[in-house]
Every structure is written in C-alpha cells, then in structure tokens.
C-alpha positions as CSV (number, residue, x, y, z in Angstrom):
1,X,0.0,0.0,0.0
2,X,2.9,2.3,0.3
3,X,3.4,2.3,-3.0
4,X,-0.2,5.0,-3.4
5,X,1.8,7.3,-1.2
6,X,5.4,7.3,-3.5
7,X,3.1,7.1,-6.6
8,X,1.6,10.5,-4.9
9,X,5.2,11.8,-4.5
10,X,6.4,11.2,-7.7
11,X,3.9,13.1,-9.8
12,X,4.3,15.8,-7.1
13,X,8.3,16.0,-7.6
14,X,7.2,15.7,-11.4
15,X,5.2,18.8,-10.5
16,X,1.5,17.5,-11.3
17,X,-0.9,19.5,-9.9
18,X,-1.7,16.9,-6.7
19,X,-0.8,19.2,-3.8
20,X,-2.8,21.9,-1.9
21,X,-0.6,24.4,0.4
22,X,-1.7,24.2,3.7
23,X,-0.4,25.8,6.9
24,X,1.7,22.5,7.8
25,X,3.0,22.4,3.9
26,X,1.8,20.7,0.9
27,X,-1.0,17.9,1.4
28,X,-2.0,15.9,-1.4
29,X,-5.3,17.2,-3.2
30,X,-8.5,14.9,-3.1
31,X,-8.6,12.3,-5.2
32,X,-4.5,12.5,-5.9
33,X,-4.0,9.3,-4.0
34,X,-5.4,6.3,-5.3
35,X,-7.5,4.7,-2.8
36,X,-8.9,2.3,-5.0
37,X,-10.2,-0.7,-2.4
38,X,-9.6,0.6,0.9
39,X,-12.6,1.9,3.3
40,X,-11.1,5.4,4.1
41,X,-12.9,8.9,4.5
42,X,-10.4,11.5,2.7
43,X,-12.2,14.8,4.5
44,X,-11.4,13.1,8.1
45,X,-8.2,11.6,6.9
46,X,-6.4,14.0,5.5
47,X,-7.8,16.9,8.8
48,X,-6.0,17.3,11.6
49,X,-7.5,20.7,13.8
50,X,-5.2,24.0,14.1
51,X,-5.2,23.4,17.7
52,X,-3.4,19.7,17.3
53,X,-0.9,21.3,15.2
54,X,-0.3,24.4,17.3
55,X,0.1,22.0,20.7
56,X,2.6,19.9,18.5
57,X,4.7,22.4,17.3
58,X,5.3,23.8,21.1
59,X,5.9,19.9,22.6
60,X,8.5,19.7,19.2
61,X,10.5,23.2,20.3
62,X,10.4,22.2,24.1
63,X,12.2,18.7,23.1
64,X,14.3,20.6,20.5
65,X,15.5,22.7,23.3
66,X,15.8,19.9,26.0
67,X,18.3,18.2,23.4
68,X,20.0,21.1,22.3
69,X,19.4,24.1,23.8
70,X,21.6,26.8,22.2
71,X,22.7,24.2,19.5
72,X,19.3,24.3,17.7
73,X,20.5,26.2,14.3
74,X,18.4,29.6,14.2
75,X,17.1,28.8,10.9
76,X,15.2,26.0,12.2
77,X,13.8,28.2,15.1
78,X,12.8,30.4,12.2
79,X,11.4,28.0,10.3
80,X,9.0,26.7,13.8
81,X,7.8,30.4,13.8
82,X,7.1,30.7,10.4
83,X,5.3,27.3,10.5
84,X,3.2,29.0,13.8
85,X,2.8,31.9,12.4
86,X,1.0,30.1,9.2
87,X,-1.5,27.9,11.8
88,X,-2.4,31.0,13.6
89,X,-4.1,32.9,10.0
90,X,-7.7,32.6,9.8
C-alpha cells in the first residue's frame, strides 16, 4: 500500500498538480491518491484541527530545546515560527 503514497510523490516531484498548500506544507489534493479498495474517509483523513498542530509544534520546540538548547541552528527556530505563524491565520 505504500506504494499510493510514493506514486503520490512522484507526480508531485514531477510537479503535477496533486498538492494543496496548507499551513503544515503541501497535502495531497483529493482524489490524488489512489484509494482504490480501501474503506477510508479523505475529508477526516487528510484533517488534523489547528489546535493539534499548534500543541505539537510547542511539545516539538520544548524537546528541541531539552536536546539542544543553544545548539538548535536559528534557521530551524525560524522555520518553527514561520510554521506558527502560518497555523495561527484565519
């Protein structure tokens, strides 16, 4: 079955139009994964609430920080704000 998701990443590195830009980054567009024979609800599959990812983005910096404090490369900070900053848009 892993073979819907590389198909998926293919066509997207091929730059078919399969991706939607989200907050998180690109998620693939309905119907861009074949799903041929499995029971799955796209809509609740492919949602995850603002809230989820806002709470996982703070547990991520606090373990970033626990492992490497002043070590964590600024551009990956910047990149954790950015990606806050994206979720917190209406």
């Amino acid at each position: 079955d892993n073979i819907r998701v590389l198909d998926w990443i293919i066509r997207r590195v091929n730059n078919e139009d399969v991706a939607d830009v989200s907050p998180v980054g690109l998620l693939p567009k309905k119907g861009s994964i074949n799903l041929d024979g499995l029971n799955v609800d796209w809509d609740k599959l492919i949602s995850i609430p603002k809230d989820y990812w806002a709470s996982d983005i703070d547990e991520t910096l606090k373990w970033l920080d626990e492992q490497l404090g002043d070590d964590l490369p600024q551009d990956i900070r910047k990149e954790i704000q950015k990606q806050k900053d994206r979720l917190s848009q209406p």
